[in-house]
N, C-alpha and C positions, 0 to 999 in steps of 0.2 A: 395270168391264167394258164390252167394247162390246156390240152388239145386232144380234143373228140375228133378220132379215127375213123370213116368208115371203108370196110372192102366190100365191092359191088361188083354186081356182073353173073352172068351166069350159072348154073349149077355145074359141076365138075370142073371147074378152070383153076383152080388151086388156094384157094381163099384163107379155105382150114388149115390148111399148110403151111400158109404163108402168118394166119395169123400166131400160130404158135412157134414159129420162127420167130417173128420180131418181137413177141414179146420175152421170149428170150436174150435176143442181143439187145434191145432198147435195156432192161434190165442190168446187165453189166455194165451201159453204162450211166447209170445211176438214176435212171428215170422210176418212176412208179408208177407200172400196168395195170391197167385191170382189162381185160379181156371179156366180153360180152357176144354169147350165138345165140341166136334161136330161131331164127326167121328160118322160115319152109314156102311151101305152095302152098300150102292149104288152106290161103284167102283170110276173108277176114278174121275170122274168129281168133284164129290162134294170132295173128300179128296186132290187133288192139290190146289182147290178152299181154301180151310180152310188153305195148309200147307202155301200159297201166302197171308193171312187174314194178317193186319198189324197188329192184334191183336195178334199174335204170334212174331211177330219181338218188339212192346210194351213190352211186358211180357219178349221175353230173355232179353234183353236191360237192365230188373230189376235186373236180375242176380249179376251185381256186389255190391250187398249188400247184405253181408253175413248172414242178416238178412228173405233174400225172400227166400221163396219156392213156384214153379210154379208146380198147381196140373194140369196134361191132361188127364183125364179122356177119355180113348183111344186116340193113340197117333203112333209112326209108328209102331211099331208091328202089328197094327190093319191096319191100313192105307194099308202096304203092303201085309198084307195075305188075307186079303179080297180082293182088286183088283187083286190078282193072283189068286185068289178063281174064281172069275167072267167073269174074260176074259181068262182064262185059259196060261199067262204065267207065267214062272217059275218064285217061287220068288225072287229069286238072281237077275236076268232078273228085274223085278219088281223094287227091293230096287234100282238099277243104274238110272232105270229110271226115279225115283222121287227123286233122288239125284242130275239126269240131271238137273229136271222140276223147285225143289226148291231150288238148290244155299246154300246160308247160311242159310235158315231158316230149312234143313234136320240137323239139331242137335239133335244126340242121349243124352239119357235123363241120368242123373246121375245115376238113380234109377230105375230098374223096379220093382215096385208089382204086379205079376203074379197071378191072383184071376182062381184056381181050383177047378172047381165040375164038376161034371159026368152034361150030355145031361138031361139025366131024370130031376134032380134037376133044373135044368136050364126049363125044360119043367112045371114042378108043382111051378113054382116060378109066369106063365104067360108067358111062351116062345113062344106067338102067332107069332112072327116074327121070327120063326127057322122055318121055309118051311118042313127041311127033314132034316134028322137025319145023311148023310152021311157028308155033307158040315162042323156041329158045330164038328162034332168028328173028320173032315180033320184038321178045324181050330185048333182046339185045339191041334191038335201034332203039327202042323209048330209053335205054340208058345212057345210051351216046345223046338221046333227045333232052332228056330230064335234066333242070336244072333246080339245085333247092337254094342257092347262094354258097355261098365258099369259094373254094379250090379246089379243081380234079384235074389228077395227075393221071394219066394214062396207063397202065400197064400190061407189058406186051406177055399175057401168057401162056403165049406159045413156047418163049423162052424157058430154061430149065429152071426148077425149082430152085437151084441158087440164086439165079442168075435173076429170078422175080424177085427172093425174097431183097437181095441186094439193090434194087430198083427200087419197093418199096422201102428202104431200110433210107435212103438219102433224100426221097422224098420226103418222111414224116421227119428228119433232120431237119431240112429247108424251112421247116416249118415251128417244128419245138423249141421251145427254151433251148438255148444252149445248159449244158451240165458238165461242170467240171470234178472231177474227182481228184481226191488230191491227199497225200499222207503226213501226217503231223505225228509227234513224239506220241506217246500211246495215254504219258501222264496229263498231260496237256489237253488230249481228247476225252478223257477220262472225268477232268475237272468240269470241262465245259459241258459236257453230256449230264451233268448234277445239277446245272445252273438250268436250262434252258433247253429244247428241241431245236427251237429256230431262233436267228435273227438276221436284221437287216446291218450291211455294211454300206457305207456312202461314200464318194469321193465328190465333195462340191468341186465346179469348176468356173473358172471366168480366163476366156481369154486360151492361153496354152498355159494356166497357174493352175494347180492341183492340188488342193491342201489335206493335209493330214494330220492327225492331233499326235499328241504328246500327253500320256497320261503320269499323273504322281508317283506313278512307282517303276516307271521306266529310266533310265540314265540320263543324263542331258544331252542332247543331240539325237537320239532313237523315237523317230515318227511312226504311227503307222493306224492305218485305216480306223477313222470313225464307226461305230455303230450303236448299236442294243437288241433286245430281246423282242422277238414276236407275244403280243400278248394270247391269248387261249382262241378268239373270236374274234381275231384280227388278219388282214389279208397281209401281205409283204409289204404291198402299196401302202397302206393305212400307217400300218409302223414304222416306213421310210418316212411319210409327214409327219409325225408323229415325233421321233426320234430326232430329225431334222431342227423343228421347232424347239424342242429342248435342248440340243448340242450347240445350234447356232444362231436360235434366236430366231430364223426367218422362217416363212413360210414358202414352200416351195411350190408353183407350178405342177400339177401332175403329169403337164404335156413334156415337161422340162427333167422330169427324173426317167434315165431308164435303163430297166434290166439288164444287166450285160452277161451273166450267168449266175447259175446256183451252183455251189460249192457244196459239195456232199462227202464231209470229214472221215465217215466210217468205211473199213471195208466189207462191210454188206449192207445192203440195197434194202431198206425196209420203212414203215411207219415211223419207227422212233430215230434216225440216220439223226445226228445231230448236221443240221444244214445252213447255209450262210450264201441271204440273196442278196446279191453284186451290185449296187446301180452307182451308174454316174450322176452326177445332179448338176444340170446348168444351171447358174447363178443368172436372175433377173435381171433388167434396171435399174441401178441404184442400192442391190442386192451388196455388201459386203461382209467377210468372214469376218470375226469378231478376234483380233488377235491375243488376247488374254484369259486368263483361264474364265471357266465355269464358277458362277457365285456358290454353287453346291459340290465344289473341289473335285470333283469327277473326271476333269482333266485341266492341266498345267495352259494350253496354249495350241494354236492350229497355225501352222507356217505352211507355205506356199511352195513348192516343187515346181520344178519341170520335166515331162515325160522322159527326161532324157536321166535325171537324178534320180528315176524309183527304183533302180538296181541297186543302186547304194545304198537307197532306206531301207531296203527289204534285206539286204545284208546286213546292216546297223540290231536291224531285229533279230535277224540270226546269230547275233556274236552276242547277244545280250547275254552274260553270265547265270551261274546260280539255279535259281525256278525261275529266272524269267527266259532262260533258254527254249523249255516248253513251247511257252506263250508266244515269244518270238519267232519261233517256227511257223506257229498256227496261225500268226498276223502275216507272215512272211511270204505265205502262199496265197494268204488274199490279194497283198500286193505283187504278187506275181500273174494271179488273174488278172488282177487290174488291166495291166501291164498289155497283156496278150489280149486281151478283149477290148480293149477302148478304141478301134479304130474299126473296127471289124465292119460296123454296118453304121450308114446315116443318123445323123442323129436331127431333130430330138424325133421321140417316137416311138412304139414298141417294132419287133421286126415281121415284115413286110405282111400282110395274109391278103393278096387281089383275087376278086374272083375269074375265070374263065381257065382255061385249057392251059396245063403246063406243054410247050412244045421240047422234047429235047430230043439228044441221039442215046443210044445205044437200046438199051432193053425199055426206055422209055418212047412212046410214039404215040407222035400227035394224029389227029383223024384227020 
């Protein structure tokens, strides 16, 4: 899944700023934004209006590609404390009843970035639309108060517009998909962008053994990462069992396959990037690779590595002669992700999302 953004906090504390900052560097690297503002003061009208906008149901909808992050530059924290600000009910009261109003589109955000500075700051920034001093300093404690579930990360901004958006910028990292970008011969990307949008790559595991196929039209001794195509209506997950089941027979655990990055082949960042999602897949109980080929010739045989031998496999692929040099390259960089991401974080599981207060230092700060 991707991950729903939101920046809360007060009027002038640098939000707007901040959100089209990161949607620019998340974008280079290889993620895909979509960027969403509308919330104001001016109660409810206009904030049910916006939470009912199909522009918001579009954008969750994007969600399941692990690859999107959806920025809301204000979003219900705001939604809720200001209409409980203006019409004077209480915001518990409040959050039920826009929970009534909006149905599925009240989805709390994966993420909150909580943008803090003092009224004054907010006042010498241009705070012509802060009326009076009692309402920004009300708001401002029900948003350190408010909790909708998620994660919220602090952010100090009093610090400079770099210096937040770089605050924010490792927060919503901590949190997203990892995405790797990575360059392949151009004929090679070329071919596969014909074939397919997306697919999944797997590397089952048992033990410290790593297995990797051997397809018919590769050399004998040249391994290299398992997978297949996303079908049209299918998530990454789906086609990792999916694919799994047909290359090797077993059925795989969902809690037991996972993510370890997406690979985004193209040099520009868009809908059709041809992409290739990563997972490791722990082998069950009694679970074994099937060491012969496929009864539908698809591939030769699957042998078993150790972490210490995928620089050699993924070199074997790079020296592959001919047209298969392409192809080799573009297997060669999955098993170089492999490689760099398999240790990175606990397994089994997806990574980490607990709710409550990120505490850290620098331009981050805990209450």
């Amino acid at each position: 899944m991707g991950l729903l953004v939101a920046l809360e906090g007060i009027d002038n504390v640098g939000k707007s700023s901040a959100t089209r900052t990161l949607a620019s560097r998340l974008r280079e690297r290889g993620y895909l934004v979509t960027a969403l503002s509308e919330f104001g003061t001016d109660a409810v009208g206009r904030a049910v209006r916006d939470f009912v906008d199909p522009r918001y149901r579009r954008a969750f909808a994007t969600l399941s590609d692990p690859r999107r992050i959806v920025l809301c530059n204000r979003y219900l924290h705001t939604a809720i404390i200001y209409q409980a600000q203006g019409t004077g009910v209480a915001i518990e009261g409040m959050r039920e009843r826009l929970r009534a109003l909006c149905g599925e589109t009240f989805r709390p955000a994966d993420l909150v970035l909580l943008f803090e500075a003092s009224v004054e700051t907010a006042l010498r920034r241009g705070g012509g639309n802060i009326r009076d001093r009692p309402f920004p300093e009300a708001a401002a404690r029900s948003f350190r108060e408010l909790s909708l579930g998620g994660r919220t990360v602090i952010i100090d901004a009093e610090a400079s517009q770099e210096d937040v958006a770089a605050a924010c910028l490792r927060a919503i990292l901590d949190h997203a998909r990892p995405v790797t970008r990575v360059s392949v011969p151009a004929l090679a990307l070329a071919q596969r962008r014909s074939h397919h949008a997306r697919e999944v790559l797997f590397v089952p595991q048992a033990a410290s053994t790593l297995y990797l196929q051997r397809k018919p039209t590769y050399p004998e001794g040249v391994y290299r990462i398992a997978g297949g195509g996303v079908e049209a209506e299918e998530t990454p997950l789906e086609a990792l069992v999916r694919e799994f089941e047909e290359e090797a027979g077993l059925s795989p655990g969902r809690a037991n396959c996972r993510l370890l990055t997406t690979l985004v082949y193209n040099a520009e960042v868009d809908e059709n990037a041809f992409v290739s999602y990563l997972y490791e897949v722990r082998l069950g109980p009694g679970q074994e690779i099937p060491p012969t080929h496929a009864a539908d010739g698809s591939f030769v045989s699957w042998r078993g590595f150790s972490p210490r031998e995928l620089p050699a496999a993924a070199a074997k692929l790079r020296a592959a002669g001919g047209w298969r040099s392409g192809w080799g390259g573009f297997r060669a960089a999955a098993v170089d992700a492999f490689e760099r991401w398999q240790d990175r974080t606990g397994f089994p599981g997806p990574l980490p999302r607990r709710g409550g207060i990120d505490r850290r230092a620098g331009s981050l700060r805990s209450r």
